[in-house]
Structures are given as C-alpha cells and as structure tokens.
N, C-alpha and C positions, 0 to 999 in steps of 0.2 A: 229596724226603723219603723214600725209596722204601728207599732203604737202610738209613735208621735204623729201619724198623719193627719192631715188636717183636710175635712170634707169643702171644696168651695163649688159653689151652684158654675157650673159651667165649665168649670176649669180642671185638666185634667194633671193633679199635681206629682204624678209620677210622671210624665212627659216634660216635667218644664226643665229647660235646657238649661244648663250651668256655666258660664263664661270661665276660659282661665285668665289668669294674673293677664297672661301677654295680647289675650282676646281682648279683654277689658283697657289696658292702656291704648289697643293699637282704636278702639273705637272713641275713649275720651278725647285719643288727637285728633279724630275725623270730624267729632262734635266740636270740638275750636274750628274748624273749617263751617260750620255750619250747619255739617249733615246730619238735617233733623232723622233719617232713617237710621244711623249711628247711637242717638239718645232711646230711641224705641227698642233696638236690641239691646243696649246696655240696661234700661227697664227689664224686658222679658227675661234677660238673661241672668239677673236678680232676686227674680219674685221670690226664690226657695229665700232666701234675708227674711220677706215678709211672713213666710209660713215658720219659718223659726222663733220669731218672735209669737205668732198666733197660735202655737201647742200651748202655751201657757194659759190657753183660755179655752179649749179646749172641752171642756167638760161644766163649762160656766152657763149662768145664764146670760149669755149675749148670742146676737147673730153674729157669726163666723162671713157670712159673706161682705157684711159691712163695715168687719174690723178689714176685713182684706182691701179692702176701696180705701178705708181711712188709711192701712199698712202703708199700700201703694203710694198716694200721694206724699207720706214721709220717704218712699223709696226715691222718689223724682224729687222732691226738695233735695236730698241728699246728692242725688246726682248732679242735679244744676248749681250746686256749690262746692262741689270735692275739684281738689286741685292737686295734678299728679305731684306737683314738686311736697305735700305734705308729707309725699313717701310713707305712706300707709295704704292699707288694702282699703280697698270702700267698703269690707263690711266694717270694719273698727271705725268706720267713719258714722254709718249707713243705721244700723243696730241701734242707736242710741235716739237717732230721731225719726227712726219709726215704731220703738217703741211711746216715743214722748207721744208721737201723735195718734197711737192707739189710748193710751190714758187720758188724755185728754178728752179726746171723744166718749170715752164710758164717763167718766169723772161729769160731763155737759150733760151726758144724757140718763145718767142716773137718778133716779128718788133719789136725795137728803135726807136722813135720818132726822124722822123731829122730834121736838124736845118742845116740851108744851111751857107756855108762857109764864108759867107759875112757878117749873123749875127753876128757869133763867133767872127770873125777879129774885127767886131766894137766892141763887147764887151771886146775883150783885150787893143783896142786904151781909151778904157772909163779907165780901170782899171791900165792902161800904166799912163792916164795922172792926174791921183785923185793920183797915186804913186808919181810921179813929183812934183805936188801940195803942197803936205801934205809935202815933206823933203823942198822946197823952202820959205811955210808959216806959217806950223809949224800947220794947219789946214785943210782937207777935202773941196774941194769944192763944191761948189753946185751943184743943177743939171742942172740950167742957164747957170753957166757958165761954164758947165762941155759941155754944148748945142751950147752955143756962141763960146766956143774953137773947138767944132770939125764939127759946122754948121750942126746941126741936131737936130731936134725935141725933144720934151721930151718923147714921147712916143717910138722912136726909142731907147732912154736911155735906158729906164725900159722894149723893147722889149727885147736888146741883151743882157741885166744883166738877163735876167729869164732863157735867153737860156743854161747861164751856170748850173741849179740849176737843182739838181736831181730830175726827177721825183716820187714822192711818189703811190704807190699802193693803192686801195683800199681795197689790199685784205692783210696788213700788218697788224699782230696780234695787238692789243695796249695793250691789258691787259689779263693774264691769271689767272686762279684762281684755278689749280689742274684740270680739266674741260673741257670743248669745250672752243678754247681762241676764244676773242669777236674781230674781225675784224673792219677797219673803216668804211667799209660800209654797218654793221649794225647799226654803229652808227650814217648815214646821215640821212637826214627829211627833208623832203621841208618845205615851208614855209605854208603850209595852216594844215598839220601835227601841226606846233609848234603852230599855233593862236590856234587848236582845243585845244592842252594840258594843254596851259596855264592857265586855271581857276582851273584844277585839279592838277598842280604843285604847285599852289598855297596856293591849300586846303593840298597839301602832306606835304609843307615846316610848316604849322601852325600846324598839326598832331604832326609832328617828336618834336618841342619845347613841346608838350605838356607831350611828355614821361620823363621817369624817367631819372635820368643823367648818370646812364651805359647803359640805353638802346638805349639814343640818340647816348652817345658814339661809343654803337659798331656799330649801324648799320653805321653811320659818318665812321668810318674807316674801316667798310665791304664795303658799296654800293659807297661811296665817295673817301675814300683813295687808295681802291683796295686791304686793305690788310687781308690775309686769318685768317680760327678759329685760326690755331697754331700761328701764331703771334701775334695775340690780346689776347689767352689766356698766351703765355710767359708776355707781355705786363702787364697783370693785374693780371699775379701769381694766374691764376686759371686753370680748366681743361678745354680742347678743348668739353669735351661733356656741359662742364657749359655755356660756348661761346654759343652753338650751343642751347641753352632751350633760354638764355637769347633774342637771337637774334628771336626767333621764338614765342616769348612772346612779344616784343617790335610789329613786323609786324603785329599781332595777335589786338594789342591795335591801332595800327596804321589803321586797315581797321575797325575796329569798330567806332573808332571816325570819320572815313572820307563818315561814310554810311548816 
C-alpha cells in the first residue's frame, strides 16, 4: 500500500482510524438522536474514502492538501444524506460524491484551454456553410469542398471543428462498482504496455471459453459489462452471496488453467 499513500500537511494517514460495518450503523443511529459527536467520528472514521479517491491525483499538478478539504466536505455531504434503510455501505454511497466534489473543484479552478478567436470564427463559417449545403442539396458537403468554398486546407477544417469539442478529463470516473470508481487514466497504456500483454490476453480470452457457462457468464457481465453481484444476482434469481462463490470459483479455475 506504500505507493498509494497520499502526503497531507498535518494529517498523519497511517493513523487514521477505520470504522466497521457495525461501528458505523451503531453511530448513524446516534446521529438521528442528535449526537453531533457521532457525525465527527463517523467523518474521522472515513477520511481513508477520501484518500482513496486522492491517489488518483497523486502525482498531478494540484495541491493535495486542498483536494483533501474539498474530499472531506463531499465526505460529510455524504454522510448528512445516507440512510441506513438504503442497505448499502457508505462507501458505495460516499465514493461517488466525493469524487464529483474533487472534480469539480480542479474543473473551477483550472486554466481553460484557449482557442483563439479566429479559430472559432472559421469553425462557425465551416458549420454556417455545410447548414446552407445541406437545405440547397439536400446533402452534407465534403470536406473538399467544404475547403474549395472557404479556401483553406483540410487541416484548418478539422483544426477549427475540434476547437469546438469539449475537452474530456483524464480524471472523469467511467465506471463505478459500489467501490473506488476507475478513472480513464487508469485505464491508458502505451504501446509497449499492450505488445507486453498481448500473449497473456490471449491465454486469458482461451481460459475464460474454457469455464462453465455461468461462470463465463458472470464474470462477462462482472469484469466486461460493468455490472455489480446485486444485478447479476436479481438477473439469475439467485443470492448476491451465490454471485460472489460463483465468481471466485470461476477466477480460481481461471488462474489455474492459465499457470
């Protein structure tokens, strides 16, 4: 765990305390009673939710101590709205809106990439005359002659059409799973990354046909589809603990075939 740690000015994150399941409900019923000393443990006892989300940034240019401040008060939004009967753990709750509120915060406090006025302009004269095009021909024009109408390159085309298009984050959740959500740029790799995996993707893909057909199944719609035990167990009208043998049985036969 040594690598994911995460430095914060004051706070010493190997000390901070962990709540269990039954810590945690016996203090959210104390918080219905009032006891604001209840919500302040159920915070401290938290904060690692916050630092699981802030490894992801880690190595960034931001302050660390002030995504932890922004962390936090996603931690206690989340706490002053979770309700035991949702029967969910508070991180599956907790995870989701304290990332939103560390993005948010970079997203406010970030430079904007600009995009000088001249681009734009050509990009509306592009989209001005493919509009004209389309109601006179009753079809879309090229990009030739989208090039030959306004005397510019094809690369000026496709520069000033990008300039419209919103930038995407690398640090935008893609998929969540009750859990730490998986960001996209945990999911980049270079190219000398994908030649190293490819003969072991290979032997992975020949493994997984070789299982059983619920076992191929679930993990297909665990590791592929994205979707969690409680759905694949409503799905196959069995119990979320049945999901959870099956799936750990399949992976089980899965590295034994691939040793």
């Amino acid at each position: 765990m040594a690598k994911y740690k995460v430095e914060i000015t004051g706070v010493n994150t190997n000390e901070l305390k962990v709540l269990s399941q039954e810590e945690q409900i016996h203090l959210f019923e104390e918080m219905k009673k009032g006891n604001e000393n209840a919500k302040e443990e159920l915070i401290n006892g938290n904060l690692k939710l916050v630092l699981s989300v802030l490894r992801h940034y880690r190595n960034r240019n931001v302050n660390l101590d002030d995504l932890f401040q922004v962390g936090v008060m996603g931690l206690i939004k989340a706490i002053d709205n979770f309700d035991l009967s949702y029967n969910l753990k508070l991180s599956t709750y907790a995870i989701p809106l304290i990332s939103g509120e560390v993005r948010r915060y970079i997203r406010d406090n970030q430079s904007s990439l600009r995009v000088s006025r001249g681009i734009k302009d050509l990009a509306y004269q592009i989209l001005g005359f493919k509009e004209e095009y389309l109601q006179k021909n009753g079809t879309e024009p090229t990009v030739e002659q989208i090039a030959d109408h306004l005397h510019i390159s094809l690369y000026q085309i496709s520069n000033a059409l990008d300039s419209l298009k919103e930038p995407v984050s690398i640090f935008e959740p893609i998929y969540n799973d009750g859990g730490e959500p998986i960001f996209l740029a945990d999911q980049l790799a270079d190219e000398k990354e994908q030649n190293e995996n490819r003969d072991q993707m290979i032997l992975l893909k020949k493994s997984l046909m070789k299982l059983k057909e619920r076992e191929k199944n679930i993990l297909i719609d665990r590791y592929i589809m994205g979707k969690t035990q409680i759905e694949i167990a409503s799905m196959l009208s069995i119990s979320q603990a049945q999901v959870s043998r099956i799936e750990k049985s399949a992976i089980r036969n899965m590295k034994r075939m691939m040793k």
